[in-house]
Residue, then its C-alpha position, 0 to 999 in steps of 0.5 A: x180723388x177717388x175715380x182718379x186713383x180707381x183709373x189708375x190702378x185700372x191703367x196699371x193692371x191692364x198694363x200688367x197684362x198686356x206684358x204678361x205672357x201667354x203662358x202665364x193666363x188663365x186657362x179661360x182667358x185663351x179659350x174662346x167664350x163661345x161662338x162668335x155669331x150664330x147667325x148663320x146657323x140660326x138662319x138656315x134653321x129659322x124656316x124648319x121651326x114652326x108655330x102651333x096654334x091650337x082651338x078648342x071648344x068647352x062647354x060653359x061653367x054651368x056657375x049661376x049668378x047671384x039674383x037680385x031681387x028690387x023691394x016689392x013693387x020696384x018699378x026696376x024688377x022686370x030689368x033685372x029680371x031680364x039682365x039675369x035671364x040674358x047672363x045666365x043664357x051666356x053662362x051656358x053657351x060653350x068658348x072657344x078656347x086658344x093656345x100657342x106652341x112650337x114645333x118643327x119639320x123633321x120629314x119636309x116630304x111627308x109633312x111630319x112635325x114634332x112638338x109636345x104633347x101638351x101643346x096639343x092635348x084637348x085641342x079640336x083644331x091645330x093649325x102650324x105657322x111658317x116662317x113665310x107666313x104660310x098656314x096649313x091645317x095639321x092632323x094629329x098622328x100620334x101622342x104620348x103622355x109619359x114623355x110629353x111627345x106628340x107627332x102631326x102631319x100637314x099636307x105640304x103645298x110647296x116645298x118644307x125645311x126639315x131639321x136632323x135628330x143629332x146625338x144626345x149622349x154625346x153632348x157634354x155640360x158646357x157645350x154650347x146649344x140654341x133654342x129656337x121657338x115661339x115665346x109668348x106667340x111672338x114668333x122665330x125667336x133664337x136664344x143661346x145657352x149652354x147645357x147646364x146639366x144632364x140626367x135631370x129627373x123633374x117628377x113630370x114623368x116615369x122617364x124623366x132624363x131631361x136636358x137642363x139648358x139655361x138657354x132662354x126658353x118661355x112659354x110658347x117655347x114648348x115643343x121647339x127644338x134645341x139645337x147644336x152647334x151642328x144644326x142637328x136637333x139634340x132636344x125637345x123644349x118641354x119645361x121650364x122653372x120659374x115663379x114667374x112664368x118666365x125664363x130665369x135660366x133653367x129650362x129641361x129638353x126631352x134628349x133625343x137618345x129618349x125622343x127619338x125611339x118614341x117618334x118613329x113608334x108614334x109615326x109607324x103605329x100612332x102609340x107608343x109600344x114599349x118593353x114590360x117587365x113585369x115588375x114592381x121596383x123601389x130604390x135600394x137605400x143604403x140601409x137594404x144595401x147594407x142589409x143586403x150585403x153589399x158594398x154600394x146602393x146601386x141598381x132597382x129592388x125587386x119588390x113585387x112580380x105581375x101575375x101573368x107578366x113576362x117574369x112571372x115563371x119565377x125567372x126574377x123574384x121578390x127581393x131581388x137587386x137588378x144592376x143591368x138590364x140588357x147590357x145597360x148599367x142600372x144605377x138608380x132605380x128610375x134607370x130601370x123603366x126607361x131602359x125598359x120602355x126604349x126596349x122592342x116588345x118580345x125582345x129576349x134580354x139578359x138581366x144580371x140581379x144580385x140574389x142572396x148576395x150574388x150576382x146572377x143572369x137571367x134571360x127574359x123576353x119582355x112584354x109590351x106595357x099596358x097604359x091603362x095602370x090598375x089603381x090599388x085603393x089601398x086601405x091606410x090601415x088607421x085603428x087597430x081591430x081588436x083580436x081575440x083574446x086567446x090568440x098569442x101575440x109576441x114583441x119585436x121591434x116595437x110591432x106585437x105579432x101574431x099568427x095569420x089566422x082566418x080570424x085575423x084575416x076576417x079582421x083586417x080585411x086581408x087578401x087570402x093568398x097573403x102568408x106569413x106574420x101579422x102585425x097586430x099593433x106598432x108601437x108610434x115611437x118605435x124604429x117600425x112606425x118611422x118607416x110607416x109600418x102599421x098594423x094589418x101590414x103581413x112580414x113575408x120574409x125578413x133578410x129574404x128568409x120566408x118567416x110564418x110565426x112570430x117565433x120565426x121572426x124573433x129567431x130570424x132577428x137574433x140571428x141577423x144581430x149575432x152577425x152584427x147586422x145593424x139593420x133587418x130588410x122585411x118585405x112586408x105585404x099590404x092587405x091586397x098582397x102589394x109587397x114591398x121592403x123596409x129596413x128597420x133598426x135592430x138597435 
């Protein structure tokens, strides 16, 4: 009873719509739900993608197996002896070890294929498969780390197929794109998917802006490109998300507006060349936009400058909120670096910054950024050496301060060109200890106004609270003179 009277509302609705008019359908029932077929497509592609084998030889594990000793006078002593002489032996000797990717031809002339770096990292061998079959040896020509990018060459023997960049930033969510790869070292595999999102910031890098795509991508897909439904390249397969290790529908695609700059500096100069600022940022939160004074959190907060760096001369300071960068809007603070980076070395670019609560340009040529990045072993401060006696100290905001003296110094290990108030002591359940203030930490200015004596910070307070300020910005100087911004509550 129950499938007869399930078929008849079934026949009923169906018969329902068949006398419905066009108008009256949904929107999504007219539009078409993506291509027909993409075999056309796929098959004129097919030849351009290719799969990466990679060896690489490692020296054994050095690990040394527990020895078995047979009772005293066991005929079986000299076998384990030998046994454990031969493993032992077979623990030392290097492997080789394998691994697969993808990749595909963007130059057929020249030989030139594009994959990702980490597919070919380490490798002491790279060999690239056709889809005929084919196998030639590659030589790495370039690679870079920050954007998981790596360019190799072969010496074509007949002619290649080679695919064309498209346009990225034109792509939408919701158009439809295709992947093509080696998955699991099966070889040309085509999957399609949609972009699911833009602008995804996965922590894997400085420059994250990846494509999201929930076009099937595996492992072995990586450095495959992700096409449109042009043909043209807009991605490059890197990363996927799953428990699993395989596709559950969220993968991420290096976006060719990013890729494509560092490709050709890859292939003209075997690195990458990118534009330096010279600065320190951190994001603008909405209580340093608030204590700031303006009206949205928007834009990368200056929080330090580089000793010999292009903006060294006092053209951006401390403190300062940059919105846009060369005619580009910064909106976040993880913007500013890759607009940088994508910018020629020695270029002179106008920065619009918000100082003391107004907008200003600067003109600033930039400088090329050293891949080798300095590591501050910054001490974590834990403990609070005692100083003497007779220096006066003063509450505020639940830290004890004093004046920066050499004896305070000498005590907490701090740099000698770092001025202005030390923090002696904070309070743990003070608003300062929620925002991992600690003592040795240096108040270099707070509201962008320089203080030197604990005084000079009470006054500062008073004040910011007589304008009815809810919170005080402090920039705040570690104990090697690293700068950076906190808020703290005044209530």
């Amino acid at each position: 009873m129950r499938n007869i009277r399930f078929r008849s509302v079934r026949m009923a609705f169906a018969a329902a719509m068949l006398m419905a008019s066009p108008m009256m359908m949904p929107a999504y029932a007219q539009s078409n739900h993506g291509p027909a077929s993409v075999a056309d497509l796929a098959e004129g592609l097919l030849d351009a993608v290719v799969n990466i084998s990679t060896s690489q030889n490692v020296g054994g594990s050095g690990r040394t197996l527990p020895r078995m000793q047979a009772p005293d006078g066991s005929p079986f002593q000299d076998f384990f002896d030998e046994f454990f002489k031969e493993r032992q032996g077979e623990g030392q000797r290097s492997r080789k070890v394998t691994s697969l990717g993808s990749g595909f031809v963007i130059d057929a002339k020249e030989g030139i294929i594009v994959t990702n770096n980490h597919v070919i990292d380490g490798a002491d061998d790279i060999e690239v498969n056709f889809a005929d079959g084919s196998k030639l040896k590659a030589e790495l020509v370039g690679a870079d780390s920050k954007t998981d990018l790596a360019v190799l060459k072969v010496e074509p023997v007949k002619p290649l197929t080679e695919v064309p960049f498209g346009d990225s930033d034109k792509m939408r969510i919701g158009d439809w794109v295709m992947a093509i790869g080696n998955p699991f070292g099966l070889g040309g595999t085509v999957t399609v998917g949609i972009i699911s999102a833009r602008g995804r910031d996965i922590n894997s890098g400085p420059y994250d802006n990846f494509i999201q795509t929930d076009a099937a991508i595996n492992r072995g897909n990586s450095g495959g490109p992700l096409f449109n439904m042009n043909g043209e390249v807009i991605g490059i397969n890197t990363a996927i998300i799953s428990p699993s290790g395989g596709s559950i529908g969220i993968g991420f695609a290096v976006p060719t507006e990013l890729a494509v700059n560092v490709i050709d500096q890859l292939r003209e100069f075997g690195e990458t060349r990118r534009g330096w600022l010279g600065v320190r940022i951190q994001p603008v939160t909405d209580e340093i936009a608030e204590s700031l004074g303006m009206d949205e959190a928007k834009g990368a907060l200056v929080a330090g400058v580089v000793r010999g760096g292009p903006v060294d001369d006092g053209s951006i300071e401390p403190g300062d909120v940059i919105i846009r960068f060369d005619g580009k809007e910064v909106e976040a603070m993880r913007d500013l670096p890759r607009v940088v980076a994508e910018s020629p070395v020695g270029k002179a670019v106008d920065v619009v910054v918000i100082r003391n609560g107004k907008e200003e340009t600067v003109k600033v040529t930039l400088g090329r950024l050293e891949d080798s990045e300095k590591q501050a072993n910054a001490d974590d401060g834990s403990g609070s050496p005692a100083l003497p006696d007779a220096l006066e100290t003063l509450d505020v905001l639940g830290m004890t301060l004093a004046e920066l003296t050499d004896e305070g110094r000498q005590e907490f290990a701090i740099a000698d060109d770092v001025e202005g108030v030390l923090i002696t002591d904070v309070d743990p359940d003070s608003a300062a200890a929620e925002k991992r203030i600690m003592p040795g930490d240096v108040i270099v200015e707070i509201a962008q106004e320089a203080v030197m004596t604990p005084q000079d910070v009470e006054d500062r307070i008073a004040a910011l609270k007589q304008d009815g300020r809810r919170n005080a910005l402090l920039m705040l100087a570690g104990r090697t003179g690293e700068l950076r911004f906190v808020t703290v509550r005044m209530d």
